[in-house]
SEKE-878282 format. One record per residue: x, y, z of N, C-alpha, C, CB in turn. Coordinates in steps of 0.001 Angstrom, whole numbers, plus 500000, padded with zeros to 6 digits. Glycine has a CB too. Layout:
BEGIN
XYZXYZXYZXYZ
...
end
This chain:
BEGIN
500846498814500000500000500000500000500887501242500000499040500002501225
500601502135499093500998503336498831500878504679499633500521503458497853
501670505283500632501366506409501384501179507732500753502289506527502264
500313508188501263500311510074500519501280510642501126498874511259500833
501247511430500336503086512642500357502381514268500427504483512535498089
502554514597501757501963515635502090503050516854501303501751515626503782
502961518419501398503097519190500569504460519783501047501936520004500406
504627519302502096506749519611502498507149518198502135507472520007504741
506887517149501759506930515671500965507438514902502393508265515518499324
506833514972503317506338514075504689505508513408504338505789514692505899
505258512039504651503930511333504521502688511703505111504063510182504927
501462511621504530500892511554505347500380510947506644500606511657504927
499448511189507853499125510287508621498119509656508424499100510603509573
498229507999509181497415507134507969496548507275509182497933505378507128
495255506509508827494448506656509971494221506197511289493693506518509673
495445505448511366495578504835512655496377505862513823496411503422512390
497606506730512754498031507680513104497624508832513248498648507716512713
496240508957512671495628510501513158494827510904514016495056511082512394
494232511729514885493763512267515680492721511902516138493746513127515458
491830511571514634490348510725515233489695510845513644489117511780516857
488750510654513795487936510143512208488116511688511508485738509516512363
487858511456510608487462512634509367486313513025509435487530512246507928
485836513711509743484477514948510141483957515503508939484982516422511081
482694515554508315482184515889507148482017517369507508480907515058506697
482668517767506541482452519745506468481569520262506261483024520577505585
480792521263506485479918521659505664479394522997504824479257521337506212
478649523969504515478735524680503811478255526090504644478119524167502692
478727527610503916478556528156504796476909528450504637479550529165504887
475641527964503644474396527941503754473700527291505086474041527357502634
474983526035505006474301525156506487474663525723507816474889523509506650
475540526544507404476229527206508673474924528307509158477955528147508187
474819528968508316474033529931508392472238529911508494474500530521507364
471824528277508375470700528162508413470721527642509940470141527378507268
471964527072510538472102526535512183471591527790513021473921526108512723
472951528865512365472947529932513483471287531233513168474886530917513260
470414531119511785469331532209511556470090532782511275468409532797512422
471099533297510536471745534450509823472251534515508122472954534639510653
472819535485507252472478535372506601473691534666506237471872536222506207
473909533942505207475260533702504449476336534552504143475028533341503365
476226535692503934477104536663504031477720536971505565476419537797503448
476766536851506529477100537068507754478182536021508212475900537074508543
477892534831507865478834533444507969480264533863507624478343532154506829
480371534409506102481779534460505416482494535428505814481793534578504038
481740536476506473482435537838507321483141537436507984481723538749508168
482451536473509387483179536020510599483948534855509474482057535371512188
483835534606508799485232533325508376486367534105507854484831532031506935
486086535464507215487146535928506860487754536821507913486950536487505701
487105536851508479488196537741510116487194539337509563491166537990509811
486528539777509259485969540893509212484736541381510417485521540836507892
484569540487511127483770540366511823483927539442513276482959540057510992
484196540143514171484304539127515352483291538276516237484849539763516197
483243537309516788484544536244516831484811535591515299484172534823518014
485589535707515420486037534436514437486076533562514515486830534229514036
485595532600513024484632531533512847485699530979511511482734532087512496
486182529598512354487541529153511031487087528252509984488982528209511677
487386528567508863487008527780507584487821527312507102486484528299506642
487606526344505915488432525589505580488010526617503506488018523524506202
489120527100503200488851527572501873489608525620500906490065529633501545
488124525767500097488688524345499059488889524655498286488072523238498619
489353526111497350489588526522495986488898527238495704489593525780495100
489245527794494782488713528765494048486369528477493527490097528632492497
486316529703493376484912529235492914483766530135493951484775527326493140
482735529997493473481786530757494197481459530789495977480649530326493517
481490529204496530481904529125497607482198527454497504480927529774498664
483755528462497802484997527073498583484814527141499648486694527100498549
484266527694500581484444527530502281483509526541502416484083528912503365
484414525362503432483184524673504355483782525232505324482852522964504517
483406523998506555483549524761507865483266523135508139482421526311508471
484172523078509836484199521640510719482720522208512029486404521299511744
481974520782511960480923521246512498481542521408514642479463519916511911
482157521282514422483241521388516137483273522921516023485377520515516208
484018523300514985484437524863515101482997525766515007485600525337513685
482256525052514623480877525937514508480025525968516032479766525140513204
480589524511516448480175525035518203480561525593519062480040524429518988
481857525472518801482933526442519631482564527677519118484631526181519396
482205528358518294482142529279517742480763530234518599482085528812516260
479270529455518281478555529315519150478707529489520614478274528455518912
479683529029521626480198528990523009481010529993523103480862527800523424
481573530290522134482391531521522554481116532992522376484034531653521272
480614532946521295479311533831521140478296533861522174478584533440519991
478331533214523318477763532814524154478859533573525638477563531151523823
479552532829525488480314533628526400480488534959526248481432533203526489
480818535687524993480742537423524851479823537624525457480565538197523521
478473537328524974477208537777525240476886538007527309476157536431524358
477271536711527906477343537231528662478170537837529844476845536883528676
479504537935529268480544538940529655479968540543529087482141538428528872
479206540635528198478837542110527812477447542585528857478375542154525937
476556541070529224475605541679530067476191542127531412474490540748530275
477052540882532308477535541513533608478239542559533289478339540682534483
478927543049532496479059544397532104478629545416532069479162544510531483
477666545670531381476300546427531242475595546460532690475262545629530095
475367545809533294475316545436535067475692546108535959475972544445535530
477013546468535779477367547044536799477188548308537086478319546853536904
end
């Protein structure tokens, strides 16, 4: 069996060697139909124009290459959660 040759020409890690399964990505429509916002709102926070930031995976060129790991979309969520209420006890005092 033949190993992949990652892009500094290291092998890749096979799957016994990696971290944990491969996670299906998804799009920033699905992203944006999770959180009620618009699709544009999605690609803001993926491109850093908009905080928090929300990490994507760009797949190439084209109308939309971004998916997104559905982990980073909860973390993303929890941290949006946490602002929210670090800004109320704020507002609080």
């Amino acid at each position: 069996m033949q190993r992949l040759i990652g892009a500094e020409g290291s092998p890749l890690p096979s799957k016994s060697e990696s971290t944990g399964p491969i996670r299906q990505l998804v799009r920033a429509t699905d992203v944006a139909k999770k959180l009620g916002v618009s699709k544009s709102w999605v690609i803001q926070h993926a491109s850093g124009k908009r905080k928090p930031y929300l990490p994507a995976v760009k797949m190439g060129p084209g109308k939309s290459p971004l998916r997104f790991d559905p982990l980073d979309v909860e973390r993303f969520i929890e941290d949006c959660r946490r602002i929210a209420t670090q800004r109320a006890a704020y507002a609080n005092k």
